[in-house]
C-alpha positions in Angstrom: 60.1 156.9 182.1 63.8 155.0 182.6 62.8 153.1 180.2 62.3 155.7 177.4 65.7 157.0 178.7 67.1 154.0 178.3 65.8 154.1 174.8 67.0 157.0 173.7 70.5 155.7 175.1 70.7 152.9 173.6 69.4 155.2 169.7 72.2 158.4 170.6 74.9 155.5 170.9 73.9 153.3 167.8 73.8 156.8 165.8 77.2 157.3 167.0 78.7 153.9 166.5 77.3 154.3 162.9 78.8 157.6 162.4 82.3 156.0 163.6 82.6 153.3 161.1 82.9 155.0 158.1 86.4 157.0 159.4 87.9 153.5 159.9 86.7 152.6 156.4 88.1 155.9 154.8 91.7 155.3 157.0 92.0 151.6 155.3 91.1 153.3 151.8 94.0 155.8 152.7 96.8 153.3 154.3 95.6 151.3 150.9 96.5 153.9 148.4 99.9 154.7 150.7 101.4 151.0 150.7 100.5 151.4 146.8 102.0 154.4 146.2 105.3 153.0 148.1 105.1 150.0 146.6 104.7 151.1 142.9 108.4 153.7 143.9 110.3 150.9 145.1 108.8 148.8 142.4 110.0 151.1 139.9 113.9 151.7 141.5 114.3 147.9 141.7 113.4 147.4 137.4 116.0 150.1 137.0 118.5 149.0 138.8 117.9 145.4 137.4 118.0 146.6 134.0 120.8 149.0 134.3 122.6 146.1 135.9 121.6 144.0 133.0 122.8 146.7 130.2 126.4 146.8 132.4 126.6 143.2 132.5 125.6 142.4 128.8 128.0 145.4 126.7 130.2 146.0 129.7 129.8 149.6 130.4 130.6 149.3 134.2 128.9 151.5 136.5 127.2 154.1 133.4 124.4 151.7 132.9 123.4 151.3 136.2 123.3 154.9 137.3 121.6 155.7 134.7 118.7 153.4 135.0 118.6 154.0 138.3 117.9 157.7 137.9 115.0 156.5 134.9 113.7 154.5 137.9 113.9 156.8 140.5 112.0 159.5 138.1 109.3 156.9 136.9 108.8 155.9 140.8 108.2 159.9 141.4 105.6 160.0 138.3 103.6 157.2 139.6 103.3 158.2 143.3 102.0 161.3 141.6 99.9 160.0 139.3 98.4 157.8 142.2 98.3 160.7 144.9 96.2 162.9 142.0 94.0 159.8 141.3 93.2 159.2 144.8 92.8 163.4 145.5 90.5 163.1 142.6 88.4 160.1 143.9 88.0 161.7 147.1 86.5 165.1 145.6 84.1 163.2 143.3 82.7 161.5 146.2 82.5 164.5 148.6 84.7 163.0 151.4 86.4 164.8 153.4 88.0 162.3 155.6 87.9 161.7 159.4 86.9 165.6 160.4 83.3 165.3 158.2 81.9 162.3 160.9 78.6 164.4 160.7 77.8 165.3 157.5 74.1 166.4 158.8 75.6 169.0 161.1 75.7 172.3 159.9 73.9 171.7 156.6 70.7 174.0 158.1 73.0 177.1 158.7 71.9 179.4 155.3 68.4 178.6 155.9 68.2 180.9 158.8 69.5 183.9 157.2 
């Protein structure tokens, strides 16, 4: 009989260790998409400040070219992080996650047969 115990131990913990590795999956997927959305912003501020740095230094109009590359960059930083946050919010409903709270996704599923 301990030994059937023992089994069924050793099956409730195996079920939950499976259960747990698809959250730590889904959390690299998200830190993923983060670093790439910060990445593609600063990405976007440094080629407009480099270029409006490059227009001032090439027809000499001081600090005009700069700022307003800089603002172009800063706006086409915003618009990517956007575009990647609605991309990755639309990724996630096509594949029916919903993250780290949905570990079971057997649980609950047999609640409208009853009624």
């Amino acid at each position: 009989m301990s030994e059937d115990l023992n089994q069924r131990i050793a099956d409730a913990q195996a079920k939950l260790d499976a259960q747990k590795q698809p959250s730590g999956i889904e959390a690299a997927r998200g830190m993923g998409v983060g670093f790439k959305m910060g990445s593609d912003f600063i990405a976007a501020v440094i080629v407009g400040a480099g270029l409006g740095w490059g227009l001032d230094e090439l027809f000499g109009w001081s600090p005009w070219g700069l700022i307003v590359c800089l603002l172009l960059g800063f706006i086409t930083g915003v618009k990517n992080v956007v575009a990647a946050a609605s991309q990755a919010a639309r990724q996630t409903a096509e594949n029916g996650s919903t993250g780290p709270r949905n570990q079971n996704p057997e649980a609950g599923q047999d609640k409208g047969d009853d009624a």
